[in-house]
Structure formats: structure tokens, C-alpha cells
C-alpha positions in Angstrom: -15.1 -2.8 16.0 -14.7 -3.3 12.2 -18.0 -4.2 10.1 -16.8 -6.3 7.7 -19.4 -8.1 5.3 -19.7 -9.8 1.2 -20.3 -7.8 -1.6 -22.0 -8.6 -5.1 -18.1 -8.0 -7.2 -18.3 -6.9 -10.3 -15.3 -8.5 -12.4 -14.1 -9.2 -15.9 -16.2 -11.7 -17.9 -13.9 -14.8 -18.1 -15.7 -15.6 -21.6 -15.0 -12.0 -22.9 -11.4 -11.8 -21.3 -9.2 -15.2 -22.0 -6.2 -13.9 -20.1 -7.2 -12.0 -17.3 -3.4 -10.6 -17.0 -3.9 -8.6 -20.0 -6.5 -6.4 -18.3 -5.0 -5.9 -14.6 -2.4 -3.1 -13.2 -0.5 -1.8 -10.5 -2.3 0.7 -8.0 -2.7 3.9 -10.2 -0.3 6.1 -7.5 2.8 3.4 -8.6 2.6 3.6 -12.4 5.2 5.6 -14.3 4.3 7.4 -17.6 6.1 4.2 -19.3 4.0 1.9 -17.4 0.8 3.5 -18.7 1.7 3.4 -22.2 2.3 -0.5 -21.9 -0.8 -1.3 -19.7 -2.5 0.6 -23.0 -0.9 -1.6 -25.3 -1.7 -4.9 -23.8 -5.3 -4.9 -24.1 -8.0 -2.6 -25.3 -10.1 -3.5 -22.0 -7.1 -3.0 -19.3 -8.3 -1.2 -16.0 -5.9 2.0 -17.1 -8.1 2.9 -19.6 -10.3 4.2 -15.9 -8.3 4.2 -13.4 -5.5 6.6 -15.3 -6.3 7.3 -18.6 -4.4 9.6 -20.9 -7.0 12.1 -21.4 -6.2 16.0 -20.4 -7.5 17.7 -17.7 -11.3 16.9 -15.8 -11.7 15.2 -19.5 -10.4 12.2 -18.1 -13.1 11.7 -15.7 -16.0 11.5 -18.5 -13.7 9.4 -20.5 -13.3 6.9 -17.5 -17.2 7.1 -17.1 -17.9 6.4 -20.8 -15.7 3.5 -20.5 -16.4 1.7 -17.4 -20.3 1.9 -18.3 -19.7 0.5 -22.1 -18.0 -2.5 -20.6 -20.4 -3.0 -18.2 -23.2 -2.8 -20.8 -20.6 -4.6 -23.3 -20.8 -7.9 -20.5 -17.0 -7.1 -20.9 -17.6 -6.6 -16.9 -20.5 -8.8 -15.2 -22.1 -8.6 -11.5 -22.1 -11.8 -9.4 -25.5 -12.9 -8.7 -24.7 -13.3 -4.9 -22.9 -11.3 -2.0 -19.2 -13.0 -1.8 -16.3 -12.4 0.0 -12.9 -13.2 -1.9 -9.8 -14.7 -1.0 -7.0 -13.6 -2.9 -3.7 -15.5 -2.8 -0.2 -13.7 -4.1 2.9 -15.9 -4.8 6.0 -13.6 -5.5 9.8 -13.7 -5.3 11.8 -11.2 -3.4 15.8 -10.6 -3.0 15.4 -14.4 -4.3 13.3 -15.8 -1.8 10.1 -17.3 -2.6 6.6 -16.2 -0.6 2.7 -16.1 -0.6 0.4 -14.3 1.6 -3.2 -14.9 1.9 -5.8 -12.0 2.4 -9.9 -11.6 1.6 -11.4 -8.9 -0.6 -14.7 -7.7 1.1 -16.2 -4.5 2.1 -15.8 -2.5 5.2 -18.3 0.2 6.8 -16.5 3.5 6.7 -15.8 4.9 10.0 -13.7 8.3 11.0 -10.7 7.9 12.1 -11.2 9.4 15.6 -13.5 5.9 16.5 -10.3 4.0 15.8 -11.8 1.4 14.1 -9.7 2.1 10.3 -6.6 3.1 11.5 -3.8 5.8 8.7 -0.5 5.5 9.6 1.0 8.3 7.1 0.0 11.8 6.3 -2.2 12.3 3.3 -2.0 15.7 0.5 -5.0 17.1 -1.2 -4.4 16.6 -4.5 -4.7 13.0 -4.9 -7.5 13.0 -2.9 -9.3 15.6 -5.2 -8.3 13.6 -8.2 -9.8 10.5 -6.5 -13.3 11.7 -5.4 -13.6 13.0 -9.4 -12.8 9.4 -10.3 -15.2 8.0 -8.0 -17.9 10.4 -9.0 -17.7 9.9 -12.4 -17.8 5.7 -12.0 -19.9 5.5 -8.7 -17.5 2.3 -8.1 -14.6 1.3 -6.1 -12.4 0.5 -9.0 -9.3 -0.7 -6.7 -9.5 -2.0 -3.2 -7.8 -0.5 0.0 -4.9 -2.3 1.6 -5.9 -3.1 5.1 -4.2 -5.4 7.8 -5.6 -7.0 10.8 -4.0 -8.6 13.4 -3.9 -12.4 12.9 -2.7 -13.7 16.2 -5.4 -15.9 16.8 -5.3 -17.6 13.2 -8.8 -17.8 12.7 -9.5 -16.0 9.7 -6.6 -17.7 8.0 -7.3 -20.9 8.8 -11.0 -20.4 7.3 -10.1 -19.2 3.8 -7.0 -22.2 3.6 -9.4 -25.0 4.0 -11.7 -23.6 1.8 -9.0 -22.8 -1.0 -7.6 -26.0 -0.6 -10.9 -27.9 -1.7 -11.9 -25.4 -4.0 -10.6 -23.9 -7.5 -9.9 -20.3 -8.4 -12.0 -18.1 -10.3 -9.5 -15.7 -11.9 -5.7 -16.2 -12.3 -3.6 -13.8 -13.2 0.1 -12.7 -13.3 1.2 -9.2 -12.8 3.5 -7.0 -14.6 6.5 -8.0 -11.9 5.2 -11.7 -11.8 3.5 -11.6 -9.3 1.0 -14.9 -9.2 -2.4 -13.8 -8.4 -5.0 -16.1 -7.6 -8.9 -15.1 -6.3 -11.5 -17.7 -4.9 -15.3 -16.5 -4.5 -16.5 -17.6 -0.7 -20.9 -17.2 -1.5 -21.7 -19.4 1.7 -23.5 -17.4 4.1 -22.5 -19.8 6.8 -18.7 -18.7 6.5 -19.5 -15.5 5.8 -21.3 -14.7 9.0 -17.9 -16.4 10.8 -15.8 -14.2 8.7 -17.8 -10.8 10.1 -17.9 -11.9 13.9 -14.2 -12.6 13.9 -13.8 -8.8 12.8 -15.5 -7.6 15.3 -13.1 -7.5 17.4 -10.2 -6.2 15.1 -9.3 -2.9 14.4 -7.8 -2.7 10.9 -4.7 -0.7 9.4 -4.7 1.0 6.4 -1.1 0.0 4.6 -2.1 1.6 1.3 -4.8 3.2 0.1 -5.2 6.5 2.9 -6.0 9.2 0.1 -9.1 6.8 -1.7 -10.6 6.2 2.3 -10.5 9.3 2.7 -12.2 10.0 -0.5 -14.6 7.3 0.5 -15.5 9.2 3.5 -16.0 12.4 1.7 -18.5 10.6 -1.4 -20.3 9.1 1.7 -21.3 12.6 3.0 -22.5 13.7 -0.4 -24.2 10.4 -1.3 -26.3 9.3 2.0 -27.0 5.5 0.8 -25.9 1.8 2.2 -23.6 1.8 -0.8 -21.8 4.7 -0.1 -21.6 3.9 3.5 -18.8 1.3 2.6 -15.7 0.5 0.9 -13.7 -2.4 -0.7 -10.8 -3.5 1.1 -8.6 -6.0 0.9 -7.5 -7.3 4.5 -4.2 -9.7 5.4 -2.8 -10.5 8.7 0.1 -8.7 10.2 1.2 -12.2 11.0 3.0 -14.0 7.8 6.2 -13.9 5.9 4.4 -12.8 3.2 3.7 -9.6 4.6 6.7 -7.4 4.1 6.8 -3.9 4.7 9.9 -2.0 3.4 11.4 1.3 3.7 11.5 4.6 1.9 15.0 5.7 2.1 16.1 9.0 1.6 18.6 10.9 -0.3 19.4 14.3 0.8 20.4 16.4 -2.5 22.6 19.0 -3.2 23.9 19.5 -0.1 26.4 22.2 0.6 28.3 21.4 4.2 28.2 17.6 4.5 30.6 17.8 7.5 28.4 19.5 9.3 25.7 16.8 9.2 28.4 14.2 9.9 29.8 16.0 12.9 26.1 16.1 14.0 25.4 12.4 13.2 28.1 11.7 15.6 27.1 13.7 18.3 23.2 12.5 18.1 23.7 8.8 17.6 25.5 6.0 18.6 27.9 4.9 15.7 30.2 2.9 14.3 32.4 2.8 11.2 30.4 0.5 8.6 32.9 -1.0 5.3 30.8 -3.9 4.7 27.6 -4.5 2.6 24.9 -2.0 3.3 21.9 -3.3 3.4 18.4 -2.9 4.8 18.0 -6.7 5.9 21.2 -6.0 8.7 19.8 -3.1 10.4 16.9 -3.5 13.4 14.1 -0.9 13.6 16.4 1.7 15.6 19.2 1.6 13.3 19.5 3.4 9.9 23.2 3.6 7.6 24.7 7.2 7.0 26.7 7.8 4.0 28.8 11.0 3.5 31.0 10.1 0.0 32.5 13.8 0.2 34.0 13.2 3.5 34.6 9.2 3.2 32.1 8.6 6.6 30.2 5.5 6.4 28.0 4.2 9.8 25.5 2.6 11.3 23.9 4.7 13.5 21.4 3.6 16.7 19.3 5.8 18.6 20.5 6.4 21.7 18.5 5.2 24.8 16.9 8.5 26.2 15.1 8.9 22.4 13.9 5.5 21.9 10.6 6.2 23.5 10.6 9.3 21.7 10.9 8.3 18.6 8.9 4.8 19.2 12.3 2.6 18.4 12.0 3.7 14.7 15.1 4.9 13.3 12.8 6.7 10.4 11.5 9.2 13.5 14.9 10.6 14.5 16.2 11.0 11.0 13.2 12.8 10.2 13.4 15.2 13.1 17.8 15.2 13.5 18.8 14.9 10.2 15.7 16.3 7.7 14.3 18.8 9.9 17.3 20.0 11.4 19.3 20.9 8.4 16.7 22.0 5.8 18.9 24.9 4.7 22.0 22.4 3.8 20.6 20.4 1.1 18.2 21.3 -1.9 16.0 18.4 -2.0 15.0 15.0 -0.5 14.9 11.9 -2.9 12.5 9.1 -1.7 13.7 5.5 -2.9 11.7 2.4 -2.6 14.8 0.4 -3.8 17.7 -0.1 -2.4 20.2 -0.1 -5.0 18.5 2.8 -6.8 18.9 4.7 -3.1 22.4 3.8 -3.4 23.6 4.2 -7.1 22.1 7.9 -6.6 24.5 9.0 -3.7 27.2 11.1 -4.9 30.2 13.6 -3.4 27.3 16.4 -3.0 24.3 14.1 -1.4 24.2 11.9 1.9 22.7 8.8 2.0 20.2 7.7 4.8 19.2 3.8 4.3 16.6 2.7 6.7 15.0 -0.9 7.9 12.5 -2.4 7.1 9.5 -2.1 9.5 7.6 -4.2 11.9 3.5 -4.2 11.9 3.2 -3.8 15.9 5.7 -0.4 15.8 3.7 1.1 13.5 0.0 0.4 15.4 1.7 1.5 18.4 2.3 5.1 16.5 -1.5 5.0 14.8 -2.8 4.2 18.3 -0.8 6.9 19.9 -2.7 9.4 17.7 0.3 9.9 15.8 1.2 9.2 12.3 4.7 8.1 10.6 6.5 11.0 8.2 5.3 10.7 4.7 6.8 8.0 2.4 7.9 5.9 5.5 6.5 2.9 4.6 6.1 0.4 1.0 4.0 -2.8 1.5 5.2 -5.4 -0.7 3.5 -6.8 -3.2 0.6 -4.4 -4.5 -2.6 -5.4 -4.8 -3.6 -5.8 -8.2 -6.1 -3.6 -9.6 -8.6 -4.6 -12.1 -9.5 -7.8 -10.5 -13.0 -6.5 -8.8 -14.8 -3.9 -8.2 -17.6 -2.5 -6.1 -20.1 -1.0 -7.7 -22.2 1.9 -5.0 -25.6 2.3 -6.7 
């Protein structure tokens, strides 16, 4: 199934850069205006200088090239001298709980999506993807890897890369902007290599971030015809780990102008009950989401009811997309998207309704993907990001 295989990285030179967190971001998609200017002022050499400078218009992409190739001829960025696949450990904190999750940065042979090899799970929009393929044009690299997961039953994988990071020290460390703890090991044996690329194929893997730069990926391959071209740095983690957390998007709907309508239709649609407690994302299971209605003082948690679980794969975020969203577009002015919860909630107000969702389980959404169906957009938020800046793929 998936070709998975070591790559030559091309990284920050450790005796150029003495702090490695100095020169790494978040995924360019993530990163507020504020964000940017900061990542600027840290160090002259951080990855935002390419991957989202401040330059106007196409500009920007002749900028990024100038860039990227004066580092590279600067040694600020050096090639490894052999192919290597990379484990890359994250250590993070979340709602005050302490976890890691273990993955491998490698490259994977691009395949369309009909073979059912690389798996989307959301809806992509042009734009980004235009902006992307520029990017990659102007650089001829993958400057950021795609987020990919695999699933991990059989712990083989996992239990390759832990006894070889256990005997064996890092070559980067770095923290990220949220303190994140990120740690990269370089795997040159061809031995483990070879194991690493039979156990994949078998596995078919799911993009969790990262749709619009495959899909960019696939587009450069059909105007470059090379080896290179033909594949693209991922990053790849098993479904199976704590570590591994996949929240949701909730949604605000804004401006709306007969709130007791919805309501009146929430109870008609769903099974409910009268919620005065904590509302929170960690209580509810995949079928249930939290309704809030300030203006008429209505507060539930809502199920699906039986006849449209199957219809809405057991995922609340299907039937309040197609009861609540679709259904009452002319009601409301505008939908907010909120990756946090207490941002979601300190935005509802007497003329909005609430909609808080779960969090998501791995398996739901590859029975969707493998359905030849796709989740609404801004469903799902893998947490934590993968770092950008700490390797690259060079396709020439």
C-alpha cells in the first residue's frame, strides 16, 4: 500500500544555529499576524522568513527563494550525507495533563486519492492550495512535513523507533512557541530502514493536517516528472496513543435572528436533556454535542437519535452540520469556528447559539474517508502541530 522510504534532510546547521528554538514555527495555516511578527523577531534565520514572509503580493515567493538558497549556500542549512528516516518525539501538557507521542519523518510516494493509499478526511479550497504550489515552485522543497497517521495496532513500528531512541541521543532539540518539547533522532541504518518500509506496506495512511500541500504535491509532480517530485515529506504517528489527540472545531452561529426556532427544532431532532453543569468537550461521546440558546435560557445535551446514527456515522459534527447549519442558513449571519473551548464559549451571547462538540476518535473518521466521504470543513484539530523548520526535503 503506502511506499514509505529515508530521505537525505536537509536541516539547520547545529554549529551555525546554537538554539534551534529560535528558528522553528507553527504550521504556516495556524500563525496569526502577531505570531509572525514575533517568529521575525526571534531570529534572523527563522523558517517564517519562507514559509510566510511579509512581502506583498507573488513578491513573497522570490523573496522566499532568495532566502532559502542563501542559507543553503550560507551552510546556515546543510544536507545529511546519507538517506535517514527521523523519529520525532513531542512532550506537551494539555488541560494539565502531561503526554508524548512518538512519530517518524520520512517520505511517502504520492498517490491519488482514488487508490486509497493517502487517505483526506476534510474538504480542501483553492486558494491555499494556489499559494502553496507558488511556494513550492519558488524553493523546489518541502519546507514542512504532512501530518499523516497509520494505524498502529500491531505495535511494530513503535516499538522499532523506542529501542533505538532509547540507546541513542537526539540530534536537534527544540521547544516551541506553546512549549512544546521537541526532540528528532536520525535512523541512517539501512537494516531498520528496510523494516520500517515493509511494515508500511500494508498500511494505508491518513492525512490529519496538511490536505491542501498534498494536494499541491500532486499538482508539482505532474509538472515536474522526476523521482523527487514523485514524493513528499510526511510525518507519520499511530492512531494508537494518548498522545494522539484530536479535538473539535466548535461552532458559533452569529447573529441570529429567531433563536426559538432552532431550539424548538433541536428538540424535535435530538434526544435531550436539560444541561446546568460544566460544559465541556471531555463529557460528551462522539454522538453527543451541547446546545446553548442564552436568549431563551435553553441549555442541553443533545444525542442523535437511533435511526441517524448510521447516517451520520455516530458523529454528532454530521447532524449539526446537516440539522442545525444547513437547515437554518437564513437565521444566522455567520458561523464562528473555535478550536478552544473557552474562546467558543466566552463568544456566545443573547444573539448567537452555541454548538460544542467532542472530541473525535481515529477509527470514526477512516470509516468516513473509506466510505468515500469526507467530514465538513474545520471538523477536526490534531493536537500538537508539527513543528516547522526542523527538516526539509529538498526535490532536485
Amino acid at each position: 500500500m503506502a511506499k514509505v522510504k529515508g530521505f537525505k534532510g536537509l536541516r539547520y546547521n547545529n554549529e551555525k544555529i546554537d538554539d534551534i528554538s529560535k528558528v522553528i514555527a507553527p504550521p504556516y495555516d495556524v500563525i496569526n499576524e502577531d505570531q509572525q511578527n514575533l517568529l521575525y523577531s526571534l531570529h534572523e534565520n527563522n523558517i517564517i522568513k519562507v514559509d510566510l514572509n511579509r512581502t506583498e503580493g507573488d513578491g513573497k515567493y522570490e523573496e522566499a527563494k532568495i532566502t532559502f538558497n542563501k542559507w543553503i549556500n550560507d551552510q546556515i542549512l546543510i544536507e545529511e550525507d546519507k538517506e535517514s528516516v527521523y523519529p520525532y518525539h513531542q512532550e506537551f501538557t494539555f488541560k494539565g495533563k502531561k503526554y508524548e507521542r512518538i512519530g517518524i519523518i520520512a517520505i511517502v510516494k504520492l498517490s491519488e486519492f482514488a487508490d486509497k493509499v493517502i487517505l483526506p478526511h476534510e474538504e480542501t479550497f483553492s486558494g491555499p492550495k494556489a499559494d502553496r504550489l507558488k511556494l513550492l515552485n519558488s524553493c523546489k522543497t518541502n519546507i514542512s512535513p504532512i501530518f499523516g497517521v497509520y494505524d498502529n495496532s500491531d505495535n511494530k513500528i513503535e516499538k522499532l523507533i523506542k529501542d533505538f531512541i532509547t540507546s541513542t541521543a537526539p540530534i536537534i532539540e527544540a521547544k516551541s512557541l506553546d512549549g512544546i518539547a521537541n526532540k528528532m533522532w536520525k535512523i541512517s541504518n539501512q537494516d531498520i530502514i528496510s523494516q520500517i518500509s515493509s511494515f508500511f506496506e500494508s498500511k494505508e495512511i491518513l492525512i490529519a493536517d496538511g490536505h491542501h500541500r498534498y494536494e499541491t504535491s500532486l499538482n508539482y509532480q505532474e509538472e515536474n516528472k522526476s523521482d523527487e517530485a514523485s514524493y513528499v515529506m510526511f510525518y507519520l504517528t499511530g492512531t494508537i496513543q494518548d498522545g494522539l489527540l484530536i479535538n473539535p472545531t466548535h461552532r458559533i452561529l452569529n447573529g441570529t435572528t429567531d433563536s426559538l426556532k432552532i431550539t424548538e427544532s433541536i428538540l424535535e431532532n435530538f434526544h435531550t436533556e436539560e444541561w446546568n453543569n460544566e460544559m465541556n468537550e471531555d463529557f460528551l461521546l462522539p454522538y453527543e454535542f451541547f446546545y446553548i440558546d442564552e436568549k431563551n435560557n435553553s441549555k442541553f445535551k443533545c444525542k442523535i437519535k437511533d435511526d441517524d446514527l448510521e447516517k451520520f456515522y455516530s458523529m454528532s459534527v454530521f447532524a449539526v452540520q446537516e440539522k442545525i447549519i444547513d437547515l437554518f442558513k437564513s437565521e444566522y449571519s455567520s458561523v464562528g469556528h473555535f478550536k478552544s473551548l473557552e474562546d467558543a464559549k466566552s463568544t456566545i451571547s443573547s444573539s448567537s447559539i452555541g454548538l460544542i462538540l467532542p472530541k473525535f476518535i481515529p477509527s470514526d473518521i477512516m470509516k468516513v474517508v473509506l466510505n468515500n466521504d469526507k467530514m465538513p470543513q474545520k471538523s477536526t484539530y490534531f493536537y500538537p502541530k508539527i513543528a516547522t523548520g526542523l527538516l526539509f526535503n529538498k526535490l532536485y
